[in-house]
C-alpha positions in Angstrom: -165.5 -42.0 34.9 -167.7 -39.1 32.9 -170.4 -37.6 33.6 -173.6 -37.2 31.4 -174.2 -33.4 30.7 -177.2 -32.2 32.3 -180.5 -32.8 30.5 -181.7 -29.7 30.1 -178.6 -28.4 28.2 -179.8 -30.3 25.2 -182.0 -28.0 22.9 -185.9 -28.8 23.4 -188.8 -27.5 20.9 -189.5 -25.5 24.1 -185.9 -24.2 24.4 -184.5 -24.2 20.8 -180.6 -23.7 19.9 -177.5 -25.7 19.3 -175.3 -27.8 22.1 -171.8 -28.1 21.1 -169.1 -30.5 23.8 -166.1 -31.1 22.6 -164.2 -34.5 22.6 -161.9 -35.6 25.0 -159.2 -37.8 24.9 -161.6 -40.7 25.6 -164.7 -39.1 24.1 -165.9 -37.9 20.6 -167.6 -34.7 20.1 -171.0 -34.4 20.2 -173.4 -32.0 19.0 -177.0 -31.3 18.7 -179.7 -28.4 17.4 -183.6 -27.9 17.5 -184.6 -25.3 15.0 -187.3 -22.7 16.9 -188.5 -21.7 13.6 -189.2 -24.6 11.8 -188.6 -27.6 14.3 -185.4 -29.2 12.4 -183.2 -31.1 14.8 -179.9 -32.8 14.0 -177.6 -34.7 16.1 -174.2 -35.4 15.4 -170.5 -37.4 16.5 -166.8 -37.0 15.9 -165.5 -33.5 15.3 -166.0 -33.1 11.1 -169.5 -34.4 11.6 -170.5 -31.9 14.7 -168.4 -29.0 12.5 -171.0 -29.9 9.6 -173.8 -29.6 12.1 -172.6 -26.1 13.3 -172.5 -25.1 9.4 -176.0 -26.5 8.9 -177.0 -24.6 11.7 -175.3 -21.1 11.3 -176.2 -21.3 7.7 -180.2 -22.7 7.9 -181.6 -22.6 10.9 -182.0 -20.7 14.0 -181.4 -16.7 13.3 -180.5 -17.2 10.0 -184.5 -17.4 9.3 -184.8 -14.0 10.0 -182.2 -13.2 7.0 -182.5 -12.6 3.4 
């Protein structure tokens, strides 16, 4: 028996960032972000797909819009 993560650990407009939980033996990965600069969100499953998120992320979004 699992138990869903808390809602308000998932990134909202009002409370931008990226949610990483890593898979278990029964579970996938999952991952999500909201952008607080320009409102992109992703979701993403299964641990190449949630590392590809993270990249997106790091490299696009959230404080990299303050870096040239």
């Amino acid at each position: 028996m699992f138990r869903k993560p808390s809602s308000d650990l998932y990134p909202t407009e009002e409370k931008p960032g990226l949610r990483v939980r890593g898979g278990t033996r029964y579970t996938s990965s999952q991952g999500d972000y909201v952008c607080g600069s320009c409102g992109a969100e992703d979701h993403a499953n299964g641990d190449d797909n949630v590392k590809a998120l993270v990249e997106d992320y790091t490299a696009n979004h959230g404080p990299s819009h303050g870096r040239k």
